[in-house]
Phi, psi and omega in degrees: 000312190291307181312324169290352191247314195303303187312318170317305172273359176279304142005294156297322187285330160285331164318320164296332193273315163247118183346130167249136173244128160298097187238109172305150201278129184283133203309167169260153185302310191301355188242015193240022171265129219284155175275169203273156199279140207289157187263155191250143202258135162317116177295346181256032199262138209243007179239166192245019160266319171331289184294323188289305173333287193291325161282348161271335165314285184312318187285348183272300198294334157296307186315306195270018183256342187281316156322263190303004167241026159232035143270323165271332153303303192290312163309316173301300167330308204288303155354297196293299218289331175279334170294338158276308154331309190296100169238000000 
């Protein structure tokens, strides 16, 4: 009995003596990938439904890439800011 409490407190005490560092977790590479590069109108293109097609293409795929990597910033920051706040 006495030998389980000296150990219990040798135990506790150490647990006290070491520091935990807290390191918020760094993004994973699958989520820092850039977005895809916008389509190039044929220079040698002579009709202009063609050019509104590949510029309405670009402005959807830019929207929606824009939408999701600042819905994904603005979620991390926020993340970020309550795991430092918690002390």
């Amino acid at each position: 009995m006495r030998t389980s409490i000296v150990l219990l407190t040798l135990l506790l005490a150490g647990c006290l003596t070491t520091p935990v560092i807290e390191k918020f977790p760094d993004v994973p590479v699958e989520l820092v990938k850039v977005c895809p590069d916008l389509k190039q109108i044929d220079p040698n293109t002579t009709k202009l439904s063609q050019v509104i097609g590949v510029v309405a293409e670009n402005y959807g795929q830019y929207q929606e890439c824009q939408i999701k990597v600042d819905t994904w910033i603005e979620w991390y920051n926020h993340q970020k800011d309550i795991f430092n706040n918690v002390k």
